[in-house]
N, C-alpha and C positions, 0 to 999 in steps of 0.2 A: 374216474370219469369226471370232465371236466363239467361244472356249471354255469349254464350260461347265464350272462345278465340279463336282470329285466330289463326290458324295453318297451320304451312307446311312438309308435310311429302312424303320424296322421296319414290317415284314409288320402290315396289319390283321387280328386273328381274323375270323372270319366268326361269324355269333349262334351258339352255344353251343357255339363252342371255347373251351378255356382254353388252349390254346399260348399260352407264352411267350418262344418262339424266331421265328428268321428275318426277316432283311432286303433289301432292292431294294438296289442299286449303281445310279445313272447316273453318268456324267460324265467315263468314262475309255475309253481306248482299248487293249484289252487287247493288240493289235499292238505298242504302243509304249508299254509299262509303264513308269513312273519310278520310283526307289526310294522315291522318296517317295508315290506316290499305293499302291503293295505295301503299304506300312506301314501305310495306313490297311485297308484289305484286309483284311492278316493280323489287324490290329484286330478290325474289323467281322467277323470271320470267328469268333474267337474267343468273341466277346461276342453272338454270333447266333446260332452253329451254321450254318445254311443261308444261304451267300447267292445271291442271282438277279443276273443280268444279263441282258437284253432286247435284243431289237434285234443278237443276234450274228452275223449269215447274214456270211457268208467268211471267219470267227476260221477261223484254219490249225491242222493239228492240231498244226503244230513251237510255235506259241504258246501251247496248250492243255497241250501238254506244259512247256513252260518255267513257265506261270505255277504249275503243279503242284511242278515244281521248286522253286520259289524258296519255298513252305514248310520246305523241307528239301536244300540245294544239295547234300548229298554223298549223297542217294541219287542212281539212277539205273536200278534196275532194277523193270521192273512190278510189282505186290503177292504177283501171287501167283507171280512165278518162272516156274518153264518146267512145272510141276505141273499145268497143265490141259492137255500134250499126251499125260499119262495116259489110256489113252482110259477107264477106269472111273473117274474122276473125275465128280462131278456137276456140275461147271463146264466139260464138256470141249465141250459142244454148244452153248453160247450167246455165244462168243467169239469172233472174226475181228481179225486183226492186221492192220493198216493198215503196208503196206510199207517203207513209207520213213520211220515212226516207230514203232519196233517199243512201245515204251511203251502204245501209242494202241490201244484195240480197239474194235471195231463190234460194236457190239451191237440187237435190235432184234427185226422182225417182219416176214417175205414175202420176196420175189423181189426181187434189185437188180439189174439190169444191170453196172451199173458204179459205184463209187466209191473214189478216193484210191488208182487204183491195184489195188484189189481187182477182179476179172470175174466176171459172173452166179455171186452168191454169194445164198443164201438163209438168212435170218435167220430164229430159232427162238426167240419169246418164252416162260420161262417157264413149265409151266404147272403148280397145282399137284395137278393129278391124276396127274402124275409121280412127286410127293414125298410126297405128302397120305396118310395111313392111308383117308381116306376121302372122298369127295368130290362138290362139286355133279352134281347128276342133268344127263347131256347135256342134255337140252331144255332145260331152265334156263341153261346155260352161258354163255349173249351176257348176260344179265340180271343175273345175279348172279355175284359171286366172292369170295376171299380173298385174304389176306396171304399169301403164296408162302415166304417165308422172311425171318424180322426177321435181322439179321444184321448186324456190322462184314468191311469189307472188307480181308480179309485170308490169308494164307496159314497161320496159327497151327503153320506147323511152319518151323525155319528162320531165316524172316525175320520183320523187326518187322513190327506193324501201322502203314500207310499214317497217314501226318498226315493229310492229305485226298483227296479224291476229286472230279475235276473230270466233268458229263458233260454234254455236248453235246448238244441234240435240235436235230436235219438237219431231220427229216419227223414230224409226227404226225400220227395220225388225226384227224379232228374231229367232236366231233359227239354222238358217242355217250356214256352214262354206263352205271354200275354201280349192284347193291346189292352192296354186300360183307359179307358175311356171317362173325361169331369161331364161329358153331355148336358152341359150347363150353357151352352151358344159361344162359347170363347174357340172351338173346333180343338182346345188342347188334349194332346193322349201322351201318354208313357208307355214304353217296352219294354214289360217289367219279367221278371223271373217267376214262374209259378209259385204260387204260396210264398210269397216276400213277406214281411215286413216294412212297411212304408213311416220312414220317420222326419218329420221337419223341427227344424230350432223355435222354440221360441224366444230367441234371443232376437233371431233374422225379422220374426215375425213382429217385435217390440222396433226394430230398427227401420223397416218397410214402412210405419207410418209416417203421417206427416206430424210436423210440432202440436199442430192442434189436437189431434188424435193420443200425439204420448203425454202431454195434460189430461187427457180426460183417462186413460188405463190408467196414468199414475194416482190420481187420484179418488178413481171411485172400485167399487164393489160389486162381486157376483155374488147375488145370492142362489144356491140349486133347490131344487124340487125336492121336499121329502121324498123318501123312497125311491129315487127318480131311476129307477129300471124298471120299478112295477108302473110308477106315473108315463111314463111315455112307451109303456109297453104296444098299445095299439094304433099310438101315431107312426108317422113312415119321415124316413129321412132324404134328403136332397138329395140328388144325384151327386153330387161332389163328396160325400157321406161327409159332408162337415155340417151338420146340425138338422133340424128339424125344419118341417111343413107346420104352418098351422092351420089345421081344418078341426080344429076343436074336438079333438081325440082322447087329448090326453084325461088320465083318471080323475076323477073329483076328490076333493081328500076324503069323504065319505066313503070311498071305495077302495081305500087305499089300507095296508095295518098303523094302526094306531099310531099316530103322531106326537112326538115329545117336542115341543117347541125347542127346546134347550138344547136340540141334538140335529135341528137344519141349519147347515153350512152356510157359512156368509163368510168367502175370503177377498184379498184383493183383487185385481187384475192382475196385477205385475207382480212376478215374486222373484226376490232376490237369490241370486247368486251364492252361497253362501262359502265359496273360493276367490272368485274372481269380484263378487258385489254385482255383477251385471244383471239389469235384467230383463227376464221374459216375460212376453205376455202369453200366460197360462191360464185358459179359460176349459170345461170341458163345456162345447158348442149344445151336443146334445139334449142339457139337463140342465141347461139356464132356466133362471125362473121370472128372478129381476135383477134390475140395475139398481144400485145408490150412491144417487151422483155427493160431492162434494158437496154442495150448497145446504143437502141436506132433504134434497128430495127424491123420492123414488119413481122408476121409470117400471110399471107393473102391468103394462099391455103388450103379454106377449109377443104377440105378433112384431112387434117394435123392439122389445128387446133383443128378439131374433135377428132382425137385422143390423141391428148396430151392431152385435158379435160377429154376425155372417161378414159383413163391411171391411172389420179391424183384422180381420184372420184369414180371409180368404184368398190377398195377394201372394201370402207366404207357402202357399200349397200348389202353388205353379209347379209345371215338371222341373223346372232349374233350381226350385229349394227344397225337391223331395232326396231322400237318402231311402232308396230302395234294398234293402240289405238281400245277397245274394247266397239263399242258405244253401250250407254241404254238409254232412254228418259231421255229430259230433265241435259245432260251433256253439260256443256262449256267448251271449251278447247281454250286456250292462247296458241302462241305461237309465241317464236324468229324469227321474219322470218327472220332477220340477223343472225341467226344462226343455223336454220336447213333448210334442204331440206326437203321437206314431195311431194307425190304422193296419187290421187285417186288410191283405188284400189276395183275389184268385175264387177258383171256382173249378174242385176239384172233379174227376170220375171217380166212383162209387170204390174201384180198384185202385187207385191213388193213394198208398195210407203214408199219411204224417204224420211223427210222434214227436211231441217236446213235451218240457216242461217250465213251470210258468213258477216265479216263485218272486212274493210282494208283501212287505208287512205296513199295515196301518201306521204313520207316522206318529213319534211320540208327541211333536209340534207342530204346532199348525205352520203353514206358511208365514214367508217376511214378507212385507209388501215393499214400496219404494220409501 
């Protein structure tokens, strides 16, 4: 039997997207990776952002974890640490550990009997009337939705952020679409695919600004919120789910677990490329704390720092720079998490069940900046 070669082939926009990320892979056997067909990968991985594989029904999760590894051989621990067995965590509800590859969580939507070892576990998609200051009207709900939270995947306190993020879809729903609605006054909506994936560049995002603007990414600093799942546990996010409200919510650090100074996050804005040298601007919008500018001074009134990041990020989330990825059984999708943003997005019926799995290791290095 003959074997095919691998291949990489960029994603077509559809009419009036401008995306200029994301690629298809056939021709490999993710069971039986070679170093050399990886190389092309990490390639096409970089040079993408997003890529897809088709066709995965029985990839195991011990191989879904490995080829996750092989971005980065000396991590080995999940992104976000043991930090979502907090139970005030906002990541604490929609995560399930797969037994026998603690790395690997399920994640999804409905009632499972069984899988990987897991028994009648029910899955919790999501939603953003959780998080949202305000939110689609019930009867509208199956019809219409948002962006849940734009976000890199990561722990921002502690550990680095993930090189990539591998995730698995088992089971999806079919069938059904969305309007998804920014209800931020611009009237923009998408019509998107029940339970997508919504991913933008931030390369696009670093390129959208104006000169003044990539001076100031280039050269200043995010710093995040300790613990910042439990810290903005009871604040509510924008309607665009790209960052927070401030109505003075969030936790005091007295309320917070114990704080190591030596272990909150302070990267750059921009983090490089580390194929092509380009770069993105990579901020997680949510869990800003403060700015520190060049000069050497710090911009530490939230409410302010929020909106310089809402300002720098928000043109790139238009519907013509999102990449709504269109799930069907059995797809894997790779992706930059140094390099894009991506959000859940959708708002399942109770009889809807989605199963994937989500597989991310703590970076051994922090980010490059410019």
């Amino acid at each position: 039997m003959a074997v095919l070669p691998l291949t990489v082939r960029p994603l077509q926009p559809p009419p009036g997207s401008s995306i200029d990320f994301g690629a298809e892979i056939q021709g490999v056997d993710l069971e039986n990776l070679t170093e050399e067909q990886f190389g092309t990968i990490r390639k096409a991985l970089y040079e993408h952002h997003v890529v897809v594989f088709k066709h995965q029904k029985g990839l195991s999760p011990k191989a879904q974890y490995e080829l996750t590894k092989r971005f980065d051989p000396v991590s080995d621990n999940y992104g976000h640490g043991k930090t979502i067995d907090a139970k005030r965590s906002i990541l604490h509800p929609d995560l399930k550990t797969v037994p026998h590859q603690p790395q690997v969580q399920v994640i999804g939507n409905g009632h499972v009997d069984s899988y990987e070892g897991l028994k009648d576990i029910t899955l919790r998609h999501p939603h953003h009337r959780t998080f949202h200051q305000d939110h689609v009207p019930e009867e509208k709900d199956y019809e219409f939705t948002r962006f849940y939270r734009w976000h890199i995947d990561a722990a921002l306190y502690d550990l680095y952020p993930p090189q990539v993020t591998t995730l698995m879809a088992v089971s999806v729903p079919k069938g059904r679409r969305q309007t998804l609605l920014y209800d931020d006054g611009t009237g923009e909506t998408m019509d998107v695919p029940l339970g997508t994936t919504a991913f933008v560049s931030g390369e696009r995002m670093f390129e959208l600004l104006s000169s003044e603007d990539k001076e100031l990414v280039k050269t200043s600093k995010i710093e995040y919120a300790p613990h910042p799942y439990i810290w903005m546990s009871q604040a509510h996010s924008r309607s665009t789910g790209l960052g927070m409200h401030s109505e003075g919510l969030e936790l005091p650090d007295s309320e917070l677990p114990p704080i190591d100074p030596g272990k909150i996050m302070v990267f750059p804005m921009t983090w490089k490329n580390p194929v092509t040298g380009k770069l993105a601007l990579q901020i997680h919008p949510s869990a800003v704390r403060r700015i520190h500018c060049a000069d050497g001074t710090t911009i530490d009134d939230l409410t302010r720092v929020r909106d310089i990041v809402y300002k720098l990020q928000r043109p790139a989330i238009s519907p013509q720079y999102v990449y709504p990825h269109d799930w069907e059984d059995n797809d894997l999708v790779l992706f930059n998490n140094r390099g894009v943003l991506h959000s859940v997005v959708g708002a399942f019926q109770p009889d809807e069940v989605r199963l994937f799995r989500q597989c991310n290791l703590a970076a051994s290095e922090p980010p490059v900046g410019a």
